[in-house]
Short mmCIF file of the C-alpha atoms (twelve columns), coordinates in Angstrom:
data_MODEL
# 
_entry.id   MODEL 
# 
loop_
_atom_site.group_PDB 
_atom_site.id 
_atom_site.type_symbol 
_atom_site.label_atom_id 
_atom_site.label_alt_id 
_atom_site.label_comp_id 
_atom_site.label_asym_id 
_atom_site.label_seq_id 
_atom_site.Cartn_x 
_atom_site.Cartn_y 
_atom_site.Cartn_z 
_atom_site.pdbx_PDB_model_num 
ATOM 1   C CA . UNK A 1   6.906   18.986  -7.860  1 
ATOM 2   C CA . UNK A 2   3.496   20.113  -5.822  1 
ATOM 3   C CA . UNK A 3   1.725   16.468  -7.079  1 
ATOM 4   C CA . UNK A 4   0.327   13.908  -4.999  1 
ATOM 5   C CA . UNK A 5   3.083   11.554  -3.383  1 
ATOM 6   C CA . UNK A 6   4.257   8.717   -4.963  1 
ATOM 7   C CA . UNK A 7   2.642   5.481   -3.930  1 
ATOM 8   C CA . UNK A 8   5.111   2.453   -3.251  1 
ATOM 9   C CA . UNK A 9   4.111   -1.199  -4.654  1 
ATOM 10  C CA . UNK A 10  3.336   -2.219  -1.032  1 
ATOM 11  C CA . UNK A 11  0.830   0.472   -0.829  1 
ATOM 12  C CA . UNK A 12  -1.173  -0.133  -3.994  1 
ATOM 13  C CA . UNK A 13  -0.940  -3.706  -4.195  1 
ATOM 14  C CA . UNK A 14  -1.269  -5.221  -0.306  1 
ATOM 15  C CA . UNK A 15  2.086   -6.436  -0.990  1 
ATOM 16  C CA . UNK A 16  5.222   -6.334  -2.054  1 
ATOM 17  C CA . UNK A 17  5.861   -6.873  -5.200  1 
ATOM 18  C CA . UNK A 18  8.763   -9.274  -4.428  1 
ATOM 19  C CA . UNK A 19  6.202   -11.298 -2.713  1 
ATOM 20  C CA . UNK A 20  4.359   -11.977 -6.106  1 
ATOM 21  C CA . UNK A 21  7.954   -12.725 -7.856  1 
ATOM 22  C CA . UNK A 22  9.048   -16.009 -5.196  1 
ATOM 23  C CA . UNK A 23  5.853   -16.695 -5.606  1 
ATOM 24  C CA . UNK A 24  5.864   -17.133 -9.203  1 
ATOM 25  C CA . UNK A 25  9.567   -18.838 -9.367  1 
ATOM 26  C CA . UNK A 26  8.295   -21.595 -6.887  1 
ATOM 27  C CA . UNK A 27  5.327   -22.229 -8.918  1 
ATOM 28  C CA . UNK A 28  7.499   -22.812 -12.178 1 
ATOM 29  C CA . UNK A 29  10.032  -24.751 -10.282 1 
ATOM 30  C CA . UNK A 30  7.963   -27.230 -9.157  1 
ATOM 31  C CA . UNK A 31  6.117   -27.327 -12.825 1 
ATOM 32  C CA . UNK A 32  8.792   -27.098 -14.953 1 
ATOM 33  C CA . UNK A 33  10.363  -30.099 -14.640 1 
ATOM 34  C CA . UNK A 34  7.559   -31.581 -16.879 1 
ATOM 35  C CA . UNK A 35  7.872   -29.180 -19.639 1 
ATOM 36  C CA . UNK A 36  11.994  -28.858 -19.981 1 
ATOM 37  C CA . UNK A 37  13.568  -31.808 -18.997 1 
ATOM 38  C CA . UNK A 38  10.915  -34.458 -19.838 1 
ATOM 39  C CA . UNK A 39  13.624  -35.952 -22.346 1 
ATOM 40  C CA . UNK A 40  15.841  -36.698 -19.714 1 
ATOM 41  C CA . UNK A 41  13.713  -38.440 -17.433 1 
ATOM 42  C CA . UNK A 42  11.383  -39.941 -19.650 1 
ATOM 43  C CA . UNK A 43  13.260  -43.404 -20.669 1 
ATOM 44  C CA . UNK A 44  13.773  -43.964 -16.391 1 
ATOM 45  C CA . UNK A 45  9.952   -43.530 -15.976 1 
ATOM 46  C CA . UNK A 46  8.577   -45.605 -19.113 1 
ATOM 47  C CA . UNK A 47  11.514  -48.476 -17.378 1 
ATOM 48  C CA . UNK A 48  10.362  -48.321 -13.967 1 
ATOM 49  C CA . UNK A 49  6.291   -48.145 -14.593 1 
ATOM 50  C CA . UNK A 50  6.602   -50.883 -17.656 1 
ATOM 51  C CA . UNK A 51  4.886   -48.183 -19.513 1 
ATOM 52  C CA . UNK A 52  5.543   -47.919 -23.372 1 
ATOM 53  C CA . UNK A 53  7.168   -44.505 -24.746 1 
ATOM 54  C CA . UNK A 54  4.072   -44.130 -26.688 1 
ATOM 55  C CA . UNK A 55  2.066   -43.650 -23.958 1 
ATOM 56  C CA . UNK A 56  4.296   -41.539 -21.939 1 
ATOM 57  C CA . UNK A 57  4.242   -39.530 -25.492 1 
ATOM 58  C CA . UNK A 58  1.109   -39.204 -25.458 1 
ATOM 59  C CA . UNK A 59  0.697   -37.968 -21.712 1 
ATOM 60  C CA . UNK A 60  3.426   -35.477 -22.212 1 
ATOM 61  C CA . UNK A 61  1.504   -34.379 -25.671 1 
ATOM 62  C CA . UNK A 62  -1.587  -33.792 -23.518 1 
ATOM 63  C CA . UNK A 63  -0.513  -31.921 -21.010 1 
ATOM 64  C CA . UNK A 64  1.089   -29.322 -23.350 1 
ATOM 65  C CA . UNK A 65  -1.868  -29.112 -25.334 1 
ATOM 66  C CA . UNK A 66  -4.025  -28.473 -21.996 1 
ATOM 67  C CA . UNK A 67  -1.534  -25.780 -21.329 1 
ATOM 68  C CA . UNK A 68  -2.251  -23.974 -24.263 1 
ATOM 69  C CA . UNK A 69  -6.047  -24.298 -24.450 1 
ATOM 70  C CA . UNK A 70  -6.665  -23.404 -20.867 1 
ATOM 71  C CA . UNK A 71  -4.076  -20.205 -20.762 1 
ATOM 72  C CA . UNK A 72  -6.379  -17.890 -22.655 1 
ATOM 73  C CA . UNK A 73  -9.411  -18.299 -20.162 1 
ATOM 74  C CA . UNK A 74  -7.037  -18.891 -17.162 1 
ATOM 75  C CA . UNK A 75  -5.790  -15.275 -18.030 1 
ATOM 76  C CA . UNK A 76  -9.078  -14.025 -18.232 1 
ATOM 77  C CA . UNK A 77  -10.264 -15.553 -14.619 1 
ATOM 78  C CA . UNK A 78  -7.074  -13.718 -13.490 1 
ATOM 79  C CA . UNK A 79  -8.024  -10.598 -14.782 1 
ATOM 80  C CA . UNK A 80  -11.566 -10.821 -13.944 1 
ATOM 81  C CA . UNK A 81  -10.947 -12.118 -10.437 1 
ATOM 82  C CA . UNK A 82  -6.980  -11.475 -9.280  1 
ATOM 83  C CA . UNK A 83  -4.432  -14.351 -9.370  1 
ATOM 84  C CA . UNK A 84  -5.602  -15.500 -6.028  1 
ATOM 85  C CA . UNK A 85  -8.211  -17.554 -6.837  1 
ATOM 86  C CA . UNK A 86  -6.200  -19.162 -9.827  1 
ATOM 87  C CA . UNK A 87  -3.263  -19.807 -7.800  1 
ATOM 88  C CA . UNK A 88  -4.760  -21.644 -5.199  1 
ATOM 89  C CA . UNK A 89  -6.783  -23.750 -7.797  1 
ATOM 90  C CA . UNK A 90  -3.812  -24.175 -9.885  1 
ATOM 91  C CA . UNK A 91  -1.651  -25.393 -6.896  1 
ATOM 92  C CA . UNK A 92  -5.151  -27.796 -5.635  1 
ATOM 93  C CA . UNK A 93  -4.326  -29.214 -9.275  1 
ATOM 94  C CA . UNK A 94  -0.783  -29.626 -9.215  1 
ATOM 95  C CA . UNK A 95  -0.936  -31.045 -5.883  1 
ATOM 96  C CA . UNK A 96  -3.774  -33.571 -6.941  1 
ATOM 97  C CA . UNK A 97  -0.971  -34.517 -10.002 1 
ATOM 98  C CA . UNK A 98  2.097   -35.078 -7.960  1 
ATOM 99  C CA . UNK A 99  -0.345  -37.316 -5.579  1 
ATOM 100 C CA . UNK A 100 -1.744  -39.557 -8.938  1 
ATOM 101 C CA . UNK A 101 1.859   -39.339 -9.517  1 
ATOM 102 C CA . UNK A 102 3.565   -41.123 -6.810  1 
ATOM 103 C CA . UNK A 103 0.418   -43.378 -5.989  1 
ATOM 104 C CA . UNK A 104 -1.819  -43.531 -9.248  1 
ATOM 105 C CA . UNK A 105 -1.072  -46.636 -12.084 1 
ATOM 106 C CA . UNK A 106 -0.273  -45.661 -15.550 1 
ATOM 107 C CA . UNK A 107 -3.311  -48.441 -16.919 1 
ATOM 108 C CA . UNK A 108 -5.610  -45.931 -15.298 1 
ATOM 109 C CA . UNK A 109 -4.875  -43.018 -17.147 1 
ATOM 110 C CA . UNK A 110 -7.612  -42.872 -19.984 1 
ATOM 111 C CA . UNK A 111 -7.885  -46.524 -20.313 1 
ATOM 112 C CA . UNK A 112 -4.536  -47.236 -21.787 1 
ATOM 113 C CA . UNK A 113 -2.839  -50.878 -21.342 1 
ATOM 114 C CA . UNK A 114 0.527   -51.952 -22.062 1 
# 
């Protein structure tokens, strides 16, 4: 056919588009966890912070509901601006988490007490 040549991924994007797929399967990887296996792991973490389940409930309850209020503006920014500028908030955020994680107390967390 006489048309223009075809243009590869690499050439329209910057990238490959494998690039933008590892990419994506690390991020869920290292999110996940809190989303589909939080019945596993959640009697271990109410017994080793002295937390009650109600307030690991709650937490859990929270964070989904975040996850569904801030995913229709989140996909707008991304639209608006490219997934650059989401991702590396989004992975400031989870980063920030993992770190309240591992060092933050539970009595902290919205003014909760045992």
């Amino acid at each position: 056919m006489g048309g223009s040549p075809q243009l590869t991924d690499k050439q329209i994007l910057g990238f490959s588009r494998w690039f933008a797929f590892i990419g994506a399967f690390l991020a869920m990887f290292m999110i996940s966890p809190y989303e589909y296996a939080f019945s596993a792991f959640s009697h271990d973490v109410t017994q080793f912070f002295h937390i009650s389940s109600v307030f690991l409930g709650t937490v859990f309850t929270v964070n989904i509901f975040l996850e569904s209020v801030f995913g229709w503006p989140a996909g707008f920014i991304r639209d608006r601006y490219g997934p650059w500028l989401l991702q590396l908030i989004a992975a400031f955020l989870v980063g920030v988490g993992y770190f309240a994680a591992i060092f933050g107390l539970p009595s902290y967390c919205f003014g909760f007490t045992q």
